[in-house]
mmCIF file of the C-alpha atoms, coordinates in Angstrom:
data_MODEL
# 
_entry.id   MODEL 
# 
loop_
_atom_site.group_PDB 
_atom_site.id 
_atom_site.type_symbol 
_atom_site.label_atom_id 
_atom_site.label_alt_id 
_atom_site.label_comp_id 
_atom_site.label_asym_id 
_atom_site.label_entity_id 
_atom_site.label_seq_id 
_atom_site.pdbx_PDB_ins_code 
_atom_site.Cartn_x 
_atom_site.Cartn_y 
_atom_site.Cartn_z 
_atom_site.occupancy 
_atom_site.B_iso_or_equiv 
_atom_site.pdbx_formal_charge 
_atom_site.auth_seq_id 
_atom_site.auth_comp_id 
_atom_site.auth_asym_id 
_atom_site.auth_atom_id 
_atom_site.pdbx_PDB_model_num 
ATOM 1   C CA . UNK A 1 1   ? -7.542 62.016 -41.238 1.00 0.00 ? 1   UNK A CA 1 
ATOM 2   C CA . UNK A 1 2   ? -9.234 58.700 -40.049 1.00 0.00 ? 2   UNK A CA 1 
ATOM 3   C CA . UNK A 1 3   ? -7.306 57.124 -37.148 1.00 0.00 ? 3   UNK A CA 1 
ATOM 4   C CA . UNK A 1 4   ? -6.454 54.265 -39.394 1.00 0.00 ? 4   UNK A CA 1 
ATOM 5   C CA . UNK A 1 5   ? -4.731 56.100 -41.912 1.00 0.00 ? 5   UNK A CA 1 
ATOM 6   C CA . UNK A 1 6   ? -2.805 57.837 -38.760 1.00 0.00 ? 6   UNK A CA 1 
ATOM 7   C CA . UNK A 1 7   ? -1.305 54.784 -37.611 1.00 0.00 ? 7   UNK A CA 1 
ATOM 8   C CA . UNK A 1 8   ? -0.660 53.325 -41.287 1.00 0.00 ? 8   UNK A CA 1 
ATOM 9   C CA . UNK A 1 9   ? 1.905  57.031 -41.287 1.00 0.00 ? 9   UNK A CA 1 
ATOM 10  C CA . UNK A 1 10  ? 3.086  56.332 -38.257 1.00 0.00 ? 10  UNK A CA 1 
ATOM 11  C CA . UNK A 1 11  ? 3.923  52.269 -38.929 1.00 0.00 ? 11  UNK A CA 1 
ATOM 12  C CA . UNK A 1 12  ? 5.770  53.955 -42.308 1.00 0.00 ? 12  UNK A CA 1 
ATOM 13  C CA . UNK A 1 13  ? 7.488  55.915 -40.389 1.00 0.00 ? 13  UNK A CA 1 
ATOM 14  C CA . UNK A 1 14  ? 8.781  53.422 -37.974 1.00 0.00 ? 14  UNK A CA 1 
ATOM 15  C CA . UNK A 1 15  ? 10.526 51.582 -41.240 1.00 0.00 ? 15  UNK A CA 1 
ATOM 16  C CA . UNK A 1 16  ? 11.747 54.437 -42.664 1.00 0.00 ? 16  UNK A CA 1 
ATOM 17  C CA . UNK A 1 17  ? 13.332 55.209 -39.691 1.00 0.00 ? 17  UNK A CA 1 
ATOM 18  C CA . UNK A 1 18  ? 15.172 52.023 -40.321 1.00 0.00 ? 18  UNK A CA 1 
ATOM 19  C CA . UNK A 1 19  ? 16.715 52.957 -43.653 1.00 0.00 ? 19  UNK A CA 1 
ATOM 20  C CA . UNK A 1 20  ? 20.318 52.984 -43.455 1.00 0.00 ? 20  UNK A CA 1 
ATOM 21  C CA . UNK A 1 21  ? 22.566 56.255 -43.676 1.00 0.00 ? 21  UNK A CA 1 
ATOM 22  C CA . UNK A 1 22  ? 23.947 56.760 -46.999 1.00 0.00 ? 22  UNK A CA 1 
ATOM 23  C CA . UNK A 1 23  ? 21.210 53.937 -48.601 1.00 0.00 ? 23  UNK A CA 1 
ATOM 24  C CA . UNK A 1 24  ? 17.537 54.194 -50.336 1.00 0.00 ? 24  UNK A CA 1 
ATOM 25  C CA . UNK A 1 25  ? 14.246 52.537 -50.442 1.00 0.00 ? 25  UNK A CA 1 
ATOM 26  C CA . UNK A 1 26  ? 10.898 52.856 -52.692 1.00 0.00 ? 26  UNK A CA 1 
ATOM 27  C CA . UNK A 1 27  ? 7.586  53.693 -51.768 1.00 0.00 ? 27  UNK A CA 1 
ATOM 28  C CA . UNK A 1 28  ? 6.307  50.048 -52.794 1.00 0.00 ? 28  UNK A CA 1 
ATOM 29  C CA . UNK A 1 29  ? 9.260  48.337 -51.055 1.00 0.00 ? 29  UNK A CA 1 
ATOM 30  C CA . UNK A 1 30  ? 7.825  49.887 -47.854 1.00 0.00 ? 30  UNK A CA 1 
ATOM 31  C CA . UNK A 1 31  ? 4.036  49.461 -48.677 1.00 0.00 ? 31  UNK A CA 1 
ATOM 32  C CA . UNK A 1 32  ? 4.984  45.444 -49.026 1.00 0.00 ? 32  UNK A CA 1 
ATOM 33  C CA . UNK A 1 33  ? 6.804  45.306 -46.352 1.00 0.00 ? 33  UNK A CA 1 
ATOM 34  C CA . UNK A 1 34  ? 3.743  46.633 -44.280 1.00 0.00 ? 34  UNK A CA 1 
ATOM 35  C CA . UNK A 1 35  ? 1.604  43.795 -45.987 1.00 0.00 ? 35  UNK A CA 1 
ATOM 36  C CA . UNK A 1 36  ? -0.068 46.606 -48.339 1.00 0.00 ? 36  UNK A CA 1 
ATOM 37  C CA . UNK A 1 37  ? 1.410  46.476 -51.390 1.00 0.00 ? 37  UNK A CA 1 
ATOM 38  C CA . UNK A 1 38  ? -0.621 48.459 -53.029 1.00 0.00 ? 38  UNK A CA 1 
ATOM 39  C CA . UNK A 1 39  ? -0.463 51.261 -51.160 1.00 0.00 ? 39  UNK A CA 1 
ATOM 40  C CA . UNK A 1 40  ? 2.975  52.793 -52.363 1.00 0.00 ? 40  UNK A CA 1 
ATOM 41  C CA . UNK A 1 41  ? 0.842  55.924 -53.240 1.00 0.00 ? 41  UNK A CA 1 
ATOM 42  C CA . UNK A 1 42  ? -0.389 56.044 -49.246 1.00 0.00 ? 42  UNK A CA 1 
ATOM 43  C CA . UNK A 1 43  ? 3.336  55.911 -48.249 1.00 0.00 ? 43  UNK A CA 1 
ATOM 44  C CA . UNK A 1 44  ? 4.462  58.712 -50.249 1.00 0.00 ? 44  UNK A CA 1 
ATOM 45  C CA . UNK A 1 45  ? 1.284  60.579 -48.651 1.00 0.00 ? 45  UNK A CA 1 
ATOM 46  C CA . UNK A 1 46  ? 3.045  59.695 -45.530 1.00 0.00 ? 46  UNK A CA 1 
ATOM 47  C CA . UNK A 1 47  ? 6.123  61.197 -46.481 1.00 0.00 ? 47  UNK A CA 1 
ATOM 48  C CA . UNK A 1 48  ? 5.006  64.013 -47.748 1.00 0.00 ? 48  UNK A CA 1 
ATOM 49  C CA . UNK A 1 49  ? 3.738  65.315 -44.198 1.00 0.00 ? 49  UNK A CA 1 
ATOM 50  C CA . UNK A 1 50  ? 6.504  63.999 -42.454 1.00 0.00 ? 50  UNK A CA 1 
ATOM 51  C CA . UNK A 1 51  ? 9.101  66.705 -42.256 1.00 0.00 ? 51  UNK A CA 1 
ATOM 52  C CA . UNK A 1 52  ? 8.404  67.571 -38.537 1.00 0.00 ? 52  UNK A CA 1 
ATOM 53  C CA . UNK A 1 53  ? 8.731  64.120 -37.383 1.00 0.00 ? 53  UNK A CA 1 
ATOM 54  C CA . UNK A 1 54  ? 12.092 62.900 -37.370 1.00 0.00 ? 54  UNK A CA 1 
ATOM 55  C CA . UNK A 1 55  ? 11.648 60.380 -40.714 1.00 0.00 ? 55  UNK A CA 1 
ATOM 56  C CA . UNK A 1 56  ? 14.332 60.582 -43.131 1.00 0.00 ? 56  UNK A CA 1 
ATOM 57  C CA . UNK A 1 57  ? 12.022 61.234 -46.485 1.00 0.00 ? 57  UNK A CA 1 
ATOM 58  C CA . UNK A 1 58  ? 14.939 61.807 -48.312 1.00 0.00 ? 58  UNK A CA 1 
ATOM 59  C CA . UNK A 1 59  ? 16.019 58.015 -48.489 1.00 0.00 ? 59  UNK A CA 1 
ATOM 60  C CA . UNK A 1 60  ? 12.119 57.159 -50.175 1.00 0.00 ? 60  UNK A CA 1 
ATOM 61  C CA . UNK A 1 61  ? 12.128 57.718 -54.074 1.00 0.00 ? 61  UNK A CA 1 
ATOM 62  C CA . UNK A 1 62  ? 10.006 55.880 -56.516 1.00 0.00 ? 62  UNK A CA 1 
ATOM 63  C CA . UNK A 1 63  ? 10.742 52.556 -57.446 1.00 0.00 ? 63  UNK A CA 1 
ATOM 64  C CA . UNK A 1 64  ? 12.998 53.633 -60.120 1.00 0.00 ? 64  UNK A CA 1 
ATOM 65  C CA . UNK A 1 65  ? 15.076 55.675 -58.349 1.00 0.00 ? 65  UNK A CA 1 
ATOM 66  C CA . UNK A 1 66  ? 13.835 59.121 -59.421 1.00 0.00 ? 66  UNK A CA 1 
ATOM 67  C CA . UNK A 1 67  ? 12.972 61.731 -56.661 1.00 0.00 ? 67  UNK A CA 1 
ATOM 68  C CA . UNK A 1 68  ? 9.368  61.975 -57.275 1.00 0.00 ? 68  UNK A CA 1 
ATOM 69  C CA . UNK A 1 69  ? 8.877  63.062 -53.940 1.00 0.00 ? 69  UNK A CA 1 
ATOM 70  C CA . UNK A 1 70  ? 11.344 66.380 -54.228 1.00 0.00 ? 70  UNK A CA 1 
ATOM 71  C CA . UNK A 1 71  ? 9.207  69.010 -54.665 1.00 0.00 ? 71  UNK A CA 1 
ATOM 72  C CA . UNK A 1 72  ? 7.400  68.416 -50.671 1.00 0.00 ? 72  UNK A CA 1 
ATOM 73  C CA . UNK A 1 73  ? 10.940 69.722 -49.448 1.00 0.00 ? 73  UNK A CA 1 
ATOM 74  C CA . UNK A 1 74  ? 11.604 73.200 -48.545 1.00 0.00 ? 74  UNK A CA 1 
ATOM 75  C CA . UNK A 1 75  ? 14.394 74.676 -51.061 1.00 0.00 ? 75  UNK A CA 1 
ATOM 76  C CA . UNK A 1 76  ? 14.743 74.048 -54.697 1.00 0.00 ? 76  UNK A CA 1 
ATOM 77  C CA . UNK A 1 77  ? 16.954 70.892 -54.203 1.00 0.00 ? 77  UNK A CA 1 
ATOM 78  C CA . UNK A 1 78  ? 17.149 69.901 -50.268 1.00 0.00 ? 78  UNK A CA 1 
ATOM 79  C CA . UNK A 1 79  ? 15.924 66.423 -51.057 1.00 0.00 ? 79  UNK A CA 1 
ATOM 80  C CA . UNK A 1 80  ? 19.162 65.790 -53.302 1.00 0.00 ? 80  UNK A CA 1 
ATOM 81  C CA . UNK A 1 81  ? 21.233 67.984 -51.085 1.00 0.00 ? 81  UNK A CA 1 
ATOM 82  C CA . UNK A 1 82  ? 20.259 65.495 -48.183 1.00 0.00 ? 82  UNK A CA 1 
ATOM 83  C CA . UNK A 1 83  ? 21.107 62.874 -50.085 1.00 0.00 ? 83  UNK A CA 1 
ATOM 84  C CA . UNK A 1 84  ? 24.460 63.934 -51.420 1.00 0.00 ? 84  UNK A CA 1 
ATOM 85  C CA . UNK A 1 85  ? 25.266 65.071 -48.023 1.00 0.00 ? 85  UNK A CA 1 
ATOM 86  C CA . UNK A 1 86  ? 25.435 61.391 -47.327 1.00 0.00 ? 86  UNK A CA 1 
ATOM 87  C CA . UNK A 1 87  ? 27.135 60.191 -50.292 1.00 0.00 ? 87  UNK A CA 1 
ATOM 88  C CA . UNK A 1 88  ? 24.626 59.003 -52.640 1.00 0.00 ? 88  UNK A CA 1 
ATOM 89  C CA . UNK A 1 89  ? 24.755 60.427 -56.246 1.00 0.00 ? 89  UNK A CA 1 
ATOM 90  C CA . UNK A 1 90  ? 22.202 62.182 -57.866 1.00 0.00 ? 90  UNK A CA 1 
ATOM 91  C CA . UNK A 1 91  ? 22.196 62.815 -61.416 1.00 0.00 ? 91  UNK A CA 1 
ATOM 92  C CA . UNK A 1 92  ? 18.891 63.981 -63.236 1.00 0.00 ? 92  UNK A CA 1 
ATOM 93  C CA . UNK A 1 93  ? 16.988 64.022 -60.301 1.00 0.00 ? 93  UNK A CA 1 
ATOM 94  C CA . UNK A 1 94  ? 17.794 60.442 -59.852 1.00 0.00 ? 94  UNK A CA 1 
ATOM 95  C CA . UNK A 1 95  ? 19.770 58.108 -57.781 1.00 0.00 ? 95  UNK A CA 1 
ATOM 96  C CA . UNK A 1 96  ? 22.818 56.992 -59.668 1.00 0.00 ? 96  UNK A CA 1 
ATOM 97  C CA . UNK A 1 97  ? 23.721 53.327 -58.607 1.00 0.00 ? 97  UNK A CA 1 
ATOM 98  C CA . UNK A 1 98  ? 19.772 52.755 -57.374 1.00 0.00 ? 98  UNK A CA 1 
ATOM 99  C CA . UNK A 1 99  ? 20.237 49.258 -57.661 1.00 0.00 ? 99  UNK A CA 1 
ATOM 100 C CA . UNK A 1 100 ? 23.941 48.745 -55.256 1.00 0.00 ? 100 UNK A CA 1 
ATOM 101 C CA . UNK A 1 101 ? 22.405 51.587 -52.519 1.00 0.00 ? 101 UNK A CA 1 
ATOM 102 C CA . UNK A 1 102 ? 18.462 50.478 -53.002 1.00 0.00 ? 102 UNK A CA 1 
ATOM 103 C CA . UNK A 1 103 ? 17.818 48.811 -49.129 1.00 0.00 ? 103 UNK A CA 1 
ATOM 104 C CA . UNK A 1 104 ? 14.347 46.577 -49.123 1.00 0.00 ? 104 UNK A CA 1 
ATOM 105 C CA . UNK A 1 105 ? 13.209 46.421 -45.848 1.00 0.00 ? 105 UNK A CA 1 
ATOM 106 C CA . UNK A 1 106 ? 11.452 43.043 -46.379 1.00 0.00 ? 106 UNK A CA 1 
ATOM 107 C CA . UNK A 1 107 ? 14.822 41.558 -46.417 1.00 0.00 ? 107 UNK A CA 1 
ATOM 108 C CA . UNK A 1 108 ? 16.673 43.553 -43.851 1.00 0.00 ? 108 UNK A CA 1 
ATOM 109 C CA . UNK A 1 109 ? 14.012 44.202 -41.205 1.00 0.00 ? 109 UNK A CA 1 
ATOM 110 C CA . UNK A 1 110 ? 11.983 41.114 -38.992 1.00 0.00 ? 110 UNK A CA 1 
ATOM 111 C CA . UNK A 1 111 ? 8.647  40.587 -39.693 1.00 0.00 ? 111 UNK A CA 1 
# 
């Protein structure tokens, strides 16, 4: 990977260390946050290779709430399981109440 695209990963990963227990962002809500808002694809690269670094993936679904990203976690449903685990319902491989639970860092973080 090109050192650029190593520290766009690692700036994700700094805001989705930042996403509240028991709450949920999208790809694109990060990517605009990080002034790239067309990058939502690049973040859910980013997430994808992020299970040994401490980043809680889990909490980053697509935009409308469906858990695109599932199938880059180890076990049949540990992506859901994670989330349930923390109170958030999942029904149909998507987040039930998105909208009440969805956190936009653009709001809640500085810039």
């Amino acid at each position: 990977m090109k050192p650029e695209t190593i520290s766009f990963f690692e700036r994700v990963y700094k805001v989705a260390r930042q996403i509240p227990y028991g709450r949920v962002t999208s790809y694109g809500a990060i990517a605009k946050y990080l002034g790239a808002a067309r990058s939502a694809r690049m973040v859910g690269y980013a997430m994808n290779v992020s299970h040994s670094k401490d980043v809680p993936a889990h909490r980053v679904v697509n935009r409308s709430g469906l858990l695109t990203g599932k199938h880059h976690f180890q076990g049949t449903n540990l992506m859901q399981q994670l989330l349930e685990s923390e109170g958030i319902v999942v029904e149909d491989n998507q987040v039930k109440n998105f909208t009440e639970l969805y956190w936009d860092p653009s709001r809640e973080l500085p810039e």
